[in-house]
C-alpha positions in Angstrom: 52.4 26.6 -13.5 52.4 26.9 -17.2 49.3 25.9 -19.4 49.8 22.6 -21.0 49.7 23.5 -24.7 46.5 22.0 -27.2 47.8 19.3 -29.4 46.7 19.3 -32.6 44.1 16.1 -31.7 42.5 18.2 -29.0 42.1 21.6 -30.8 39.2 22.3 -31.4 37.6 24.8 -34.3 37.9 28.4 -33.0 33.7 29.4 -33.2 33.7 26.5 -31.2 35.8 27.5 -28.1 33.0 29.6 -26.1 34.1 30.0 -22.9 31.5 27.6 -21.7 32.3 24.9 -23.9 33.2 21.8 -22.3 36.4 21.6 -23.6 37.5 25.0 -22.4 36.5 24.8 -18.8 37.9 21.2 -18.9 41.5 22.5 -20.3 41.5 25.2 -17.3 41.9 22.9 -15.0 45.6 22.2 -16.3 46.6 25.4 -14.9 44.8 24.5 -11.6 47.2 22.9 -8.5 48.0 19.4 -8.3 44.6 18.0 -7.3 46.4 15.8 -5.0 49.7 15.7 -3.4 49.6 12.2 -2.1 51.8 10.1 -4.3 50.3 6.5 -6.3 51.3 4.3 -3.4 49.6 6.5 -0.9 46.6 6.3 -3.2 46.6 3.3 -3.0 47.3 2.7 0.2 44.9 4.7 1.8 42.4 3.3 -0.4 42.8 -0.2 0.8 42.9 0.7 4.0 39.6 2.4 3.9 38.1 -0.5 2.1 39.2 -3.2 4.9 37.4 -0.2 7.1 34.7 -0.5 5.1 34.3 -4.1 5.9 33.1 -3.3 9.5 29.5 -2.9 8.4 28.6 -5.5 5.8 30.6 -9.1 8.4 28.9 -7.4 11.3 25.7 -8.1 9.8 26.6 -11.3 7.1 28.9 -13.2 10.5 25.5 -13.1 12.4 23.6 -15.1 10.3 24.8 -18.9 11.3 24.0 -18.2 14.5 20.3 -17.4 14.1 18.7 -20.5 15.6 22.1 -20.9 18.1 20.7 -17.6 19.8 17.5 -18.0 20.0 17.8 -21.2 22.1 20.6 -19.7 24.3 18.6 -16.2 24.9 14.8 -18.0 25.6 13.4 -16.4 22.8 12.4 -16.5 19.8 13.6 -16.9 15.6 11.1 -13.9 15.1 12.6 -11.7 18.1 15.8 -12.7 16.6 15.0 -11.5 13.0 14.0 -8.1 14.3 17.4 -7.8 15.1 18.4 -7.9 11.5 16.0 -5.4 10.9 16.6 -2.7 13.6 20.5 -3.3 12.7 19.5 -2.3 9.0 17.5 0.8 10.2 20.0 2.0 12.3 22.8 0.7 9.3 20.9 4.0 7.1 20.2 6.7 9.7 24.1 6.6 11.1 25.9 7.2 8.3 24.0 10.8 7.8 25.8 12.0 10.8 29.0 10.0 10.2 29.2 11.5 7.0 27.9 14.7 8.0 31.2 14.8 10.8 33.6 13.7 8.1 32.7 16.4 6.0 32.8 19.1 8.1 35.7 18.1 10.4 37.8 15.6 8.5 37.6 11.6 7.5 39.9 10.8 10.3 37.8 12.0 13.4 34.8 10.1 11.8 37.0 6.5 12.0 38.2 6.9 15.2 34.7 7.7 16.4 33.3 4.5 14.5 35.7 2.1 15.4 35.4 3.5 19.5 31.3 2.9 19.3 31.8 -0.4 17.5 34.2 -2.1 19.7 32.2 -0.8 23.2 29.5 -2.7 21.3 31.2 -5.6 20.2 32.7 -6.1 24.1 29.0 -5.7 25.4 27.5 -8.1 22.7 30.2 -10.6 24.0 28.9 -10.3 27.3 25.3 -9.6 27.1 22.6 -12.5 28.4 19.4 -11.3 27.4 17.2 -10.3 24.9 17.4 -6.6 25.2 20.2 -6.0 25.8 20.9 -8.1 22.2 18.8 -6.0 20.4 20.2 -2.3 22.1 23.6 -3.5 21.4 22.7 -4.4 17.9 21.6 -1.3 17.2 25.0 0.5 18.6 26.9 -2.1 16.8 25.5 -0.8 13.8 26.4 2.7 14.3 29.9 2.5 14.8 30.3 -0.2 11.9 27.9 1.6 9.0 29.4 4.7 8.6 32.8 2.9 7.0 30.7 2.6 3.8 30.6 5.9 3.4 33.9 7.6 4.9 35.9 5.0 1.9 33.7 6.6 -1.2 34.7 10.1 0.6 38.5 9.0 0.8 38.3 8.4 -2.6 36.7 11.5 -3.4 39.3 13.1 -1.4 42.4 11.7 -3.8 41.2 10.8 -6.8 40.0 12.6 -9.8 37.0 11.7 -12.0 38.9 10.2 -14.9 40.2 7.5 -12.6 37.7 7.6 -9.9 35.8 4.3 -11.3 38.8 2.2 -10.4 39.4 3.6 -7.2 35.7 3.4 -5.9 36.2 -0.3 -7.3 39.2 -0.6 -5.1 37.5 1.2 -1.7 34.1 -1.3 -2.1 36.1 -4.5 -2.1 35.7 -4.7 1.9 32.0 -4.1 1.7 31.9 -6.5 -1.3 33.7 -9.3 0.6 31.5 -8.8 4.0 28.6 -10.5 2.8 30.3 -13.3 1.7 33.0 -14.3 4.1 30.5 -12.8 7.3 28.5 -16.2 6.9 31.6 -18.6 6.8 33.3 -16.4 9.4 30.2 -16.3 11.4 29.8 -20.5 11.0 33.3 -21.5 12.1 33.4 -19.2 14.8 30.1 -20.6 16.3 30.7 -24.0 15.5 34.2 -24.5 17.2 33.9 -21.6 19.7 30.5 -20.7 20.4 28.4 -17.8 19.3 30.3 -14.8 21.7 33.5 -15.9 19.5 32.4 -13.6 16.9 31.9 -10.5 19.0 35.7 -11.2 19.9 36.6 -11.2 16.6 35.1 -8.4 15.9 36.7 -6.6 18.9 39.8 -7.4 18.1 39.5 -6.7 14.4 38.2 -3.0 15.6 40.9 -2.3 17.6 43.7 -3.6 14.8 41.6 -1.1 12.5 41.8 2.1 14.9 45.8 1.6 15.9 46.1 1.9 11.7 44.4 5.1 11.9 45.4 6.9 14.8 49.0 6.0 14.1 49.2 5.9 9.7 46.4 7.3 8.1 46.7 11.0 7.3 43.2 13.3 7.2 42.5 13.6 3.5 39.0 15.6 3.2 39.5 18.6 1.0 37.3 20.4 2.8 40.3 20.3 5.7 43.6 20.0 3.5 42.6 20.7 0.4 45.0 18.7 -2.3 47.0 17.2 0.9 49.3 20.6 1.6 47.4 22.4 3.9 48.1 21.3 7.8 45.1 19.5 9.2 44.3 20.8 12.9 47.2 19.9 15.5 44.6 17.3 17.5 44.1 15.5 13.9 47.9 14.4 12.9 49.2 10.9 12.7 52.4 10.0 13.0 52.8 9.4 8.8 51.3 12.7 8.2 53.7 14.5 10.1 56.5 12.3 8.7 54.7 13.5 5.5 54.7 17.2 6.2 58.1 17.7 6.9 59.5 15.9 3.4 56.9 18.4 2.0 59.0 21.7 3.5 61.6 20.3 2.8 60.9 19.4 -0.9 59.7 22.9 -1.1 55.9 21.8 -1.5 53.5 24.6 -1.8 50.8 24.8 0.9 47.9 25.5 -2.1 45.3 26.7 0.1 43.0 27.5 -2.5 42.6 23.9 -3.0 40.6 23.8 0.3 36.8 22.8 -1.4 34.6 24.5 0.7 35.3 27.6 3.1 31.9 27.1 4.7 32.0 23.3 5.9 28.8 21.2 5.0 26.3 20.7 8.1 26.2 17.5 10.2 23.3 16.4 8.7 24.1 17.6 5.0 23.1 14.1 3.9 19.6 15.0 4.0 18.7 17.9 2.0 20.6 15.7 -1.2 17.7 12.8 -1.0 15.2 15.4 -1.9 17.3 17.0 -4.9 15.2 16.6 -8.6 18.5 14.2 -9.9 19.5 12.7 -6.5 15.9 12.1 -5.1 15.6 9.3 -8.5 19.0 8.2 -8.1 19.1 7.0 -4.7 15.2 5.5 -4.6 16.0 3.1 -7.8 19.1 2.0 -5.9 17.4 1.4 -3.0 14.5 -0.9 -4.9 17.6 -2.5 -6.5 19.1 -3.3 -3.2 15.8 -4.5 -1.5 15.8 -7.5 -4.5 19.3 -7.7 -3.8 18.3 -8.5 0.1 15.3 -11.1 -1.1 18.5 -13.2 -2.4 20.7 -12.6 0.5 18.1 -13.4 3.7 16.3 -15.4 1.9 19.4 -17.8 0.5 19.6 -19.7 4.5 15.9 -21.2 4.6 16.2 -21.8 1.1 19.2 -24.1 1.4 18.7 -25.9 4.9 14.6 -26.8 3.5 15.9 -28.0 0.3 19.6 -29.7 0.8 19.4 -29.9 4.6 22.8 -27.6 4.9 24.4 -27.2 8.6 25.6 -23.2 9.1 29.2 -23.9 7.5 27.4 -25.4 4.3 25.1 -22.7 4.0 28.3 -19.9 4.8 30.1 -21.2 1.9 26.8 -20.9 -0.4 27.7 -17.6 0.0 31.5 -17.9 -2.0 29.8 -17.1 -5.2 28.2 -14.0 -3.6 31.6 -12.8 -2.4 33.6 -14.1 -6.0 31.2 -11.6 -8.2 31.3 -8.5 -6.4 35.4 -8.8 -6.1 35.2 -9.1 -9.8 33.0 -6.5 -10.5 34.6 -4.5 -8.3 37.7 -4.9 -10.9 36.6 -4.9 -14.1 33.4 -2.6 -14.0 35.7 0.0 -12.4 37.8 0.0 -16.1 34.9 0.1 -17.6 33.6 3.4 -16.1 36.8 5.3 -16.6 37.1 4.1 -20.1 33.2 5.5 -20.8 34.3 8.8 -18.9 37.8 8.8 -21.6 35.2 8.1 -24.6 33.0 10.9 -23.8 36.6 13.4 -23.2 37.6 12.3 -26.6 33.9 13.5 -28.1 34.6 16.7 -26.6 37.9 17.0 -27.2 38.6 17.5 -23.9 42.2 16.7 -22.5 42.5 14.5 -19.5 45.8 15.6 -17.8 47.0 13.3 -15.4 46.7 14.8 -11.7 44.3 17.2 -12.5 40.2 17.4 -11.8 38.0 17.9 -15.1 35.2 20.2 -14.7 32.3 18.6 -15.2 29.8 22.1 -15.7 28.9 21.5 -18.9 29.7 17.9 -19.2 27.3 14.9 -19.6 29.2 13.3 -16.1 25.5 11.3 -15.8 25.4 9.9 -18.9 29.4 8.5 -18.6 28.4 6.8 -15.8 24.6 5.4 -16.4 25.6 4.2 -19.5 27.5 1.5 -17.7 25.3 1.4 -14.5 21.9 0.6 -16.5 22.9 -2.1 -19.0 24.1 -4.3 -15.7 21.0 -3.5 -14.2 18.7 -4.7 -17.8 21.5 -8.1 -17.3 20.7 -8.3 -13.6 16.9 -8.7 -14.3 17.7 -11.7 -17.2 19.5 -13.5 -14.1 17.2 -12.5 -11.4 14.4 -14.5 -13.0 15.9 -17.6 -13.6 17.0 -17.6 -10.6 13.8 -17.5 -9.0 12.5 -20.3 -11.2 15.1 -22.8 -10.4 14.9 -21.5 -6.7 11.2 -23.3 -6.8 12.5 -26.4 -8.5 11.6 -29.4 -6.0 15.4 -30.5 -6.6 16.8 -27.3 -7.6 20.6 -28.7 -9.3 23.2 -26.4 -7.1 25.8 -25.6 -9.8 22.7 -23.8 -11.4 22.4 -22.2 -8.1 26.3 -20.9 -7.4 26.4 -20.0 -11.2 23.4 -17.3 -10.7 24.6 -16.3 -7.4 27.5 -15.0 -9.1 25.9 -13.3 -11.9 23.3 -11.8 -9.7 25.9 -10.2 -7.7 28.2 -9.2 -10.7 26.0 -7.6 -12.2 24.1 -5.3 -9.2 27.3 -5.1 -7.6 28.5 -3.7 -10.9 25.4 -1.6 -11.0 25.7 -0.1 -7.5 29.4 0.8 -8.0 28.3 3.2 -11.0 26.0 4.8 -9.2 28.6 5.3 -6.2 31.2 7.1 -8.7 27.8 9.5 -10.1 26.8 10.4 -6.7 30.3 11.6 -5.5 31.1 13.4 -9.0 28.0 15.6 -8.1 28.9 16.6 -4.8 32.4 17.0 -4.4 32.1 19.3 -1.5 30.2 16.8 0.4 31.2 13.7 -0.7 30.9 11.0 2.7 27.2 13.0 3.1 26.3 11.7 -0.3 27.0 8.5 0.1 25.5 8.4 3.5 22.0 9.2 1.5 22.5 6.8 -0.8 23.1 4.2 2.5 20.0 5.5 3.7 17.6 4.7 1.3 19.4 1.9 0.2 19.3 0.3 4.0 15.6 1.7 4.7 14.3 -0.3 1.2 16.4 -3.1 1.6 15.2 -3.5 5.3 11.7 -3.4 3.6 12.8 -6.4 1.5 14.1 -8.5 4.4 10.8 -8.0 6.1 8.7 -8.9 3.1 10.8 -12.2 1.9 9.5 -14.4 4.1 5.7 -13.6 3.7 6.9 -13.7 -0.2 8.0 -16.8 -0.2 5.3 -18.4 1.6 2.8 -16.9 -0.4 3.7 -17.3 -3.9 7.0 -18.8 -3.9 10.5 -18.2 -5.4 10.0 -18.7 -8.7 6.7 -15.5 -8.9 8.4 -13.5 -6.3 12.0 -13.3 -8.9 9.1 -12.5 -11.6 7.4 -9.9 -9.3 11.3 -8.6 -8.8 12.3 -8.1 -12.4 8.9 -6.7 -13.4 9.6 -4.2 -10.8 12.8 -3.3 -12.0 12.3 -3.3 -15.1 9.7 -0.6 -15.2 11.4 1.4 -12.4 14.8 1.8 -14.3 12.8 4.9 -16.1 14.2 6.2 -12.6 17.2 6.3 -14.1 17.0 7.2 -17.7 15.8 10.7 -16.4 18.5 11.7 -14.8 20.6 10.5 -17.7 19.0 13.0 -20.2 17.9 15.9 -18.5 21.1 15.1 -15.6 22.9 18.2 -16.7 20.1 20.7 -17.1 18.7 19.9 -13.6 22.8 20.5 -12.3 22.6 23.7 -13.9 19.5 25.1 -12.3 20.8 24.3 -8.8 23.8 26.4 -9.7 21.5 29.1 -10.6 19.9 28.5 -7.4 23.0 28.1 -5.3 24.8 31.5 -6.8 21.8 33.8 -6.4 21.3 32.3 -2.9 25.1 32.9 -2.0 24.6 36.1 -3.8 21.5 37.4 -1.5 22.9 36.5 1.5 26.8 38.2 0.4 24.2 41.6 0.0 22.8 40.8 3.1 26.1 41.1 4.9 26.9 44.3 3.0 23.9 45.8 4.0 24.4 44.7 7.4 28.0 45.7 7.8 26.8 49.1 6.4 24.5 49.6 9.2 26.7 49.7 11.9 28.8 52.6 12.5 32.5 52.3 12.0 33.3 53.7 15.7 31.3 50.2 16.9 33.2 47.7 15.2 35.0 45.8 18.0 36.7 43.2 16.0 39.2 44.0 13.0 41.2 41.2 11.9 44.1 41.4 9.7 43.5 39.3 6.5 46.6 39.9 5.2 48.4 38.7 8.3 46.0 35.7 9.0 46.4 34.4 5.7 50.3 34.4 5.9 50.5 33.6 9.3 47.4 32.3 11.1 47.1 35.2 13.8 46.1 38.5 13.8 45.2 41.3 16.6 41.9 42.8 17.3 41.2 46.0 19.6 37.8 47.2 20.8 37.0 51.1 20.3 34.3 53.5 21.9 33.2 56.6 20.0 35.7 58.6 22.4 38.8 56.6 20.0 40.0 55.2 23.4 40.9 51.0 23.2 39.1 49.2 26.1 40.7 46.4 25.2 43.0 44.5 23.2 44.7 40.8 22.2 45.5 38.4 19.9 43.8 35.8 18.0 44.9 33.3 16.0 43.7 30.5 13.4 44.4 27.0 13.0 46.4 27.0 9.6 43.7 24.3 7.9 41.2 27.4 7.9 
């Protein structure tokens, strides 16, 4: 592939073109391979799909709200032992996803659905069934595993096919689902109980499950890069749907390239790769902010039923479509704020005089990737506290007037849902190899502080009301958001030191392999592969050898192509 010649508005002075100038390693990547072989429509496509995915986890918890007080009569038992429900689901809602996304990255996006969907709709069929307590609350808790992980397998998908200079809209596109859970869950949730009964939503769920995994065992292609790289590279024979084979063939027969290079990381990321990333310098402040963010976002959200049945007397329908606004400004956000991220990441590429070529990944070494994103994220956040307050205030109103009310629903979740969605693209831009891991972090401590803010509304709100608890909120905040300023101006120092760290490490232990193979005599290799042949052909021979030079044995071995 030739390299795309410099215009004379990208050109830059010639002291200025060090090799490690921004605008230098960015312009490399023109010369790179496609980033992505999947075609606009299959972007999009995919995308969509993984954000109606992505809806398992957010209606499984939002659809079981209405029915609360419904259970609680039917099971013997009571409102409290029902709560802890909500909570264990949220627990369990963060710890899945580090395996979930652990297993995506290291064996491919497409395992990881089938698995979640499987769990979820054994769960959904037992939660149907179930009467008792117990076996409520255990089946809660598998429900949530199989549903929780979607969250994060969509921000990997998009990771997967999208580059950072359109990655805003696309994570935009892959969170609708998760944005429209907590909004339709409660009116799904209220209809369902209402003309059906309560095991009418477990159905549902079922059978939405079970539409959701027929889509990906028969459509959806594997796209993790750490499997196919840019899409040409075979995925393993056990992980091909029917449209990636369809896929494949035009590919051959087009005279597609298999760019193997393109495959991300050799050595595939642990099952539990998610962890290590909450205790990185950048990461560790990241994630914690977002989870104090989402624990206020949670004080809204369980809080918003009692609220509205003590005040306006709402049935579980009512209260369900309280929850419109909810739904209506995180679908906008969703839109918009997505545009406005890859516009920020554009402005800073014209400071730098970087080229953005379409189809291509920019390296983002020695470019401010934090500050392009934060500088949308935090001035949503700064807005979310002016709503969040008045919110509260009006909240604690004897007569509270309910336009006021939907109008500040909406805002509240514009503008965190706006906030979150920055973050999303920030964390995926620093670790492209691990992608679904990252995200599963961020679920983590997102889940784990916003089950923290269920647990602590009620006791809130008795205590000191709505109107000192959205004070109490904003203050917080407002003084944690330093959380995120330092990442934003000492972001790309604290990336290059874990380079450093991460190349001498690989370095030691590449020495350490010398040394190693130097140790052992040549007559006692047994194994010797042909590279040449394995990388042309996926097999190779290998024959064992005794210091006498006679073979005790001999065979073949061969590769699955995606390695």
């Amino acid at each position: 592939m030739s390299e795309v010649p410099q215009t004379a508005s990208t050109a830059l002075p010639e002291e200025s073109q060090s090799p490690n100038s921004p605008a230098v390693e960015a312009n490399k990547d023109a010369t790179e391979p496609q980033f992505s072989t999947f075609s606009s429509i299959e972007k999009n496509l995919y995308v969509y799909i993984s954000s109606c995915a992505a809806f398992a986890s957010p209606v499984s918890s939002g659809i079981y709200y209405p029915t609360l007080s419904i259970l609680a009569s039917d099971l013997h038992t009571t409102l409290t032992n029902i709560n802890l429900t909500i909570t264990t689901y949220m627990i369990f809602q963060g710890l899945a996803p580090t395996i979930v996304g652990g297993i995506s990255d290291r064996y491919g996006r497409r395992p990881a659905y089938l698995i979640c969907f499987t769990i979820f709709i054994g769960a959904n069929i037992g939660l149907a069934l179930q009467t008792n307590y117990v076996a409520l609350l255990l089946l809660r808790c598998l429900q949530s595993c199989g549903s929780s992980g979607t969250v994060a397998l969509s921000n990997g998908v998009v990771s997967d096919i999208a580059t950072r200079a359109e990655r805003g809209k696309y994570i935009g596109y892959a969170a609708l689902g998760s944005s429209l859970g907590p909004a339709l869950g409660p009116i799904i949730g209220g209809l369902l109980a209402h003309f059906l009964g309560w095991r009418s939503i477990f159905w549902f769920l079922t059978i939405y499950a079970g539409v959701m995994l027929t889509v990906f065992v028969v459509f959806i292609p594997e796209t993790c890069r750490n499997i196919v790289g840019n899409g040409s590279v075979p995925a393993q024979k056990w992980n091909i749907s029917l449209m990636t084979y369809l896929r494949l063939r035009k590919q051959r027969k087009n005279g597609v390239p298999v760019s193997r290079e393109t495959v991300q990381n050799k050595r595939r990321p642990g099952i539990l790769s998610s962890l290590p990333i909450i205790f990185e310098k950048e990461s560790f402040l990241l994630l914690v902010y977002a989870g104090i963010l989402y624990a206020g976002f949670y004080i809204i959200m369980a809080g918003l039923p009692a609220q509205l049945t003590s005040v306006y007397n709402y049935n579980s329908i009512q209260i369900g479509l309280c929850y419109l606004p909810i739904g209506c400004g995180a679908i906008v956000a969703r839109t918009t704020v997505g545009r406005a991220i890859d516009w920020n990441f554009r402005r800073h590429c014209r400071k730098l005089d970087i080229e953005i070529v379409k189809g291509k990944q920019q390296n983002i070494e020695n470019f401010p990737i934090e500050r392009a994103r934060l500088e949308v994220g935090l001035p949503l956040v700064y807005l979310g506290c002016a709503v969040f307050l008045p919110y509260g205030w009006v909240m604690s109103l004897l007569n509270p007037p309910l336009a006021a009310v939907i109008v500040l629903l909406f805002f509240n979740a514009y503008v965190l849902s706006g906030s979150f969605q920055a973050l999303n693209v920030l964390v995926v831009d620093c670790h492209p190899d691990s992608s679904a891991a990252a995200s599963a972090a961020l679920n983590l401590v997102r889940c784990l502080l916003g089950a923290g803010g269920v647990a602590a509304v009620v006791p809130l709100l008795d205590r000191i009301g709505s109107g000192w608890t959205g004070t109490m909120v904003t203050l917080i905040w407002l003084l944690a958001s330093v959380m995120w300023w330092a990442p934003m101006i000492w972001g790309p120092q604290w990336r290059k030191e874990k380079k450093i760290r991460e190349d001498a490490k690989r370095a030691k232990k590449k020495k350490n392999r010398r040394d190693v193979e130097k140790a052992v005599p040549a007559e006692y290799r047994a194994v010797q592969l042909s590279e040449t042949t394995l990388q042309a052909t996926g097999k190779g021979t290998w024959h064992q050898t005794i210091p006498d030079g006679k073979k005790t044995g001999q065979g073949s071995s061969s590769r699955s192509a995606s390695i």
